[in-house]
N, C-alpha and C positions, 0 to 999 in steps of 0.2 A: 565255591558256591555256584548253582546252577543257576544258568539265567533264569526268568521267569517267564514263561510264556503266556499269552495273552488272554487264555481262556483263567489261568491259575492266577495272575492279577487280576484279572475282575470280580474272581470270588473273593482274593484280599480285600479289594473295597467295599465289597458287598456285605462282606465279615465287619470291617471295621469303622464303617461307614464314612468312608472317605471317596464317596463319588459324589461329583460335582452336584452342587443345590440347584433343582430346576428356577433355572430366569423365573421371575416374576411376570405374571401377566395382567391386563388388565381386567382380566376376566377377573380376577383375585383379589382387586383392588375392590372392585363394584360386590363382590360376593361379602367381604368385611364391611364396607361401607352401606349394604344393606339399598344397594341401589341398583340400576342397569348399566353395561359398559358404553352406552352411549352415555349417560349422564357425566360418567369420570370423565368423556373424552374431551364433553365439554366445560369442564370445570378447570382442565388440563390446557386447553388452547384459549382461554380464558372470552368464551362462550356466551354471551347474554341467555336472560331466559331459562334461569338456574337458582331456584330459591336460595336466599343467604343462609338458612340454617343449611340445605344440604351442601352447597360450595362450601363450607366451614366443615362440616361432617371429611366428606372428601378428600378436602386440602390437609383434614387432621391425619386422615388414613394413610395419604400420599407420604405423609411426612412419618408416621412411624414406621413405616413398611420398606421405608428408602426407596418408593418406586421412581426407576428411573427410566420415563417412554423410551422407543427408540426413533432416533431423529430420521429415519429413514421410513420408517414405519409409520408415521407422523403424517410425509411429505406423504404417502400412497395412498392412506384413507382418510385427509382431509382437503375442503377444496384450495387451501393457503400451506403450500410445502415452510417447515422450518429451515430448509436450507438456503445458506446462501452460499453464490460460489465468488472467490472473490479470481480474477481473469489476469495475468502477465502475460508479459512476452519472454520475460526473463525474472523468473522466482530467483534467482542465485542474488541478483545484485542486491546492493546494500542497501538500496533505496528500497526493495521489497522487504527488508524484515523489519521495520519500522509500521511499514504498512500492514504486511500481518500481523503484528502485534497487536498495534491497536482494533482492526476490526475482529480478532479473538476475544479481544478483554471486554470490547462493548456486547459483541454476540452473545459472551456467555449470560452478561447480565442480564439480555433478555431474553434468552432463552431458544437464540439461534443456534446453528452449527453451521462451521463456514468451511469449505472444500477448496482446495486450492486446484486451479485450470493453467492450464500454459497453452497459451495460440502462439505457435511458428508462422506467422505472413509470410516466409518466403520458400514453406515447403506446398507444394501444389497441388494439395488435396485437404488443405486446412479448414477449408469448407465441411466438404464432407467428414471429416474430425468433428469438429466442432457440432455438427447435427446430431451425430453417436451420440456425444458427450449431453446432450441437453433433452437427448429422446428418453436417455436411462436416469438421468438424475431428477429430474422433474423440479427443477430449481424455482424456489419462491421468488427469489430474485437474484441481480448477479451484479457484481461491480469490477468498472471495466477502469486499470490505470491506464497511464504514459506508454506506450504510443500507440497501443491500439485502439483505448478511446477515441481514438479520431476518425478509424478505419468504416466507413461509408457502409463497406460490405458486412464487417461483422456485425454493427447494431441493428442491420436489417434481418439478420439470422434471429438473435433472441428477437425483437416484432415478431415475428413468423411464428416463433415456438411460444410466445405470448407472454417472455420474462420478463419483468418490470428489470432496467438497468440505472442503476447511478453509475455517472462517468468522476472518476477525480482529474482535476485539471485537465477539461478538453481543451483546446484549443480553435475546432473548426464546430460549426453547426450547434452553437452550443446552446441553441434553446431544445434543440430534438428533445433533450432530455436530463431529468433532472442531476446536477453538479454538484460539487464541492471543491472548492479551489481557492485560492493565493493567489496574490497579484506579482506574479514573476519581472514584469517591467519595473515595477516601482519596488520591488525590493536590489532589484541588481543597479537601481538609479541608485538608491540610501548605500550598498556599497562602495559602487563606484565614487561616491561625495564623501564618504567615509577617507578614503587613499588618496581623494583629492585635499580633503581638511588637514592632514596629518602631510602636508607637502608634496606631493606628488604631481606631476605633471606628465612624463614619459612612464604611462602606465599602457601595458600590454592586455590585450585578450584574446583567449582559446574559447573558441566557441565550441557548442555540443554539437551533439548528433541532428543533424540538417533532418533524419525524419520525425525528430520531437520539436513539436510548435511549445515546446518550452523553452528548446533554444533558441528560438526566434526570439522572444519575448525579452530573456535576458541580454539580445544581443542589441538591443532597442533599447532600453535598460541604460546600459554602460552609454551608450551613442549620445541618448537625453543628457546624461549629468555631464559629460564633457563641453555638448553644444550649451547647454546652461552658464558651464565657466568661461565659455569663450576660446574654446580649445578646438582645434580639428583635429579628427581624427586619424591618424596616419596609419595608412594600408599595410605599412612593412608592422603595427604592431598588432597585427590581426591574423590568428594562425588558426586554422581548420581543425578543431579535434572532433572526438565521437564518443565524448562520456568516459572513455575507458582511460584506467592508470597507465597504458603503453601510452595511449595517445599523449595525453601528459607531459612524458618523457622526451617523445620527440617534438612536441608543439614548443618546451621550454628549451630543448638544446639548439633549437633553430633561433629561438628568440637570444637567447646570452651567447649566441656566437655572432650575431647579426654586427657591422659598424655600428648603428645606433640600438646603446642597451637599455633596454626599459630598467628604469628604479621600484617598480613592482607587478606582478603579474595576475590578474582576478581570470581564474579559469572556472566554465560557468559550473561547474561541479567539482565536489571534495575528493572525489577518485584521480580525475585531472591535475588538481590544487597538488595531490602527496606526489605525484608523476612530477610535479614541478620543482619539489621540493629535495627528491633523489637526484635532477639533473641538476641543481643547483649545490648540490652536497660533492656532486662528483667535478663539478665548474669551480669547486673552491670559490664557491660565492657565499659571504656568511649572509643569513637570513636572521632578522630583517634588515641588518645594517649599509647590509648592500640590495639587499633585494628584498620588498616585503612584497606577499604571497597572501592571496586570500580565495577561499573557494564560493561553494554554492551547497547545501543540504542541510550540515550539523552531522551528520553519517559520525558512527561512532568511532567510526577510525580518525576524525576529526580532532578527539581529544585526547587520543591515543599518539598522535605523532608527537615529533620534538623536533622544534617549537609547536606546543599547540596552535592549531588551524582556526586565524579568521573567518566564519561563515558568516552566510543567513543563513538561519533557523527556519527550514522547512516545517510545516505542522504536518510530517506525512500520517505520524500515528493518530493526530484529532482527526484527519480527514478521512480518513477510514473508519474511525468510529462512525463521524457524522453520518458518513453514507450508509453503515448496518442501520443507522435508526434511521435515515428516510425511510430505508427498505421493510424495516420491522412495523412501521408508521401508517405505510400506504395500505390503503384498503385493497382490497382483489379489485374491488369493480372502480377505481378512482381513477377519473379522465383528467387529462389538462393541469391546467396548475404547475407546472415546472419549478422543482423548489429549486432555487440557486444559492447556496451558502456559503459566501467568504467567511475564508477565515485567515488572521494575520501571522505575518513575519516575523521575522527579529534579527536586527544583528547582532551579532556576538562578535567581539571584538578577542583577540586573542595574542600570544604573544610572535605568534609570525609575520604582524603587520606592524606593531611597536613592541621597540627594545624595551622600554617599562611597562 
């Protein structure tokens, strides 16, 4: 059989009527509805100023027609863009698909759409990146996590470009703007009193990445509950990590090789926690019995290892919700007011810190 060339395909479809259905417009919505395309546009970004029988007319049309705006289209001819852009420094890790998740599930409900941004700090035009990115998208609003949130330079870029930003767990300047966060110190105290209830005393910690002011926080955390029991805390059981499962690995074969060996090790994240958990598999150290292990997030791999992983329970997917609705919340023109919204922890106890 001959192939078909492009001009002989299109009279096929033209034949059989199998060329694509022209998009919907709103020009189409207003001409059924019996109205003007401004009217639908305000009855669509839900608009004051729009008699209740035609918002009902409208919404009815909306709804048999399946029109569905384009969220970009949106952002260009009104003065409130539907997008939001949610900002990492690192979309891969696990702490970020928690966080996507939730601020998807809440956008769709109200009728946001959220784009995801990656800022490199240590490539040296991330500036000017980052102005590209905010000249073309024309973002309603943006939400900035762990560890850029902090970064002095970037919240002054969206200022400039006039984006309203929610920060999740800043740690520095944290009235600049409005938050949503966890109390990091007082949930790494409730773990650390957790390994101390359950007998422990020669308990180890790996601390995170020196440029997240969350690992500050947890490492104040841990300090609190021991100076509480009356315990000092001894330097040899204090090991420098960086978030990451290598780090982990070598932060716990320095610890279980050490003369004095810690009876259990709280690494301030679950990535670090499984790091500790293979150097102790390969140290022929049974867990918990020899060593009970506990992390920081809830990260899904968390429940995935063997023994399942002691955490706190980070709320990353509420906190990103919360922050889609400050952002869907705020008026265009609303000054001041810094809303700051805790939200709580939880431990979860699991079986890599007790044998029953």
């Amino acid at each position: 059989m001959s192939p078909v060339g492009p001009f002989r395909l299109a009279a096929l479809c033209l034949s059989t009527g199998c060329l694509p259905m022209k998009a919907l417009t709103i020009k189409d919505v207003a001409r059924k509805a019996g109205v003007s395309p401004k009217t639908v546009s305000r009855v669509i970004n839900g608009e004051a100023h729009v008699r209740p029988e035609v918002r009902e007319t409208v919404t009815r049309v909306v709804a048999e027609m399946n029109y569905q705006p384009n969220a970009f289209a949106r952002g260009l001819s009104s003065a409130r863009s539907f997008l939001i852009g949610l900002f990492f420094d690192d979309p891969a890790c696990s702490y970020a698909n928690d966080v996507l998740l939730g601020a998807l599930e809440r956008a769709r409900g109200l009728g946001r759409h959220v784009v995801i941004e990656t800022v490199a700090l240590d490539l040296a035009d991330w500036q000017e990146r980052l102005d590209e990115s905010l000249r073309g998208l024309k973002l309603g609003g943006a939400i900035l996590t762990p560890p850029i949130c902090d970064c002095e330079a970037l919240i002054a870029i969206f200022e400039r470009h006039g984006v309203p930003v929610v920060r999740v767990a800043p740690g520095t300047d944290v009235d600049r703007t409005p938050r949503v966060w966890m109390d990091d110190r007082a949930a790494a105290r409730t773990m650390t009193e957790h390994l101390l209830a359950i007998g422990h005393r020669d308990i180890a910690f790996i601390k995170g990445n020196p440029g997240h002011t969350s690992a500050q926080r947890r490492w104040l955390g841990f300090q609190d509950a021991l100076h509480a029991a009356g315990i000092d805390c001894d330097d040899s059981m204090v090991v420098q990590g960086d978030f990451t499962f290598r780090s982990g690995i070598v932060a716990a074969e320095a610890l279980l090789g050490a003369p004095r060996r810690p009876s259990a090790i709280f690494a301030s994240n679950d990535e670090m926690a499984l790091g500790v958990m293979v150097a102790a598999m390969r140290a022929q150290v049974a867990v918990p019995q020899a060593l009970a292990i506990a992390g920081f997030d809830d990260a899904q791999l968390a429940r995935m290892a063997w023994p399942q992983l002691t955490t706190i329970r980070q709320p990353n997917a509420e906190m990103a919700a919360a922050a889609v609705s400050l952002l869907a919340d705020r008026h265009p023109d609303q000054e001041g007011g810094m809303a700051a919204l805790e939200l709580p922890y939880e431990l979860i106890v699991r079986a890599s810190s007790c044998a029953d």
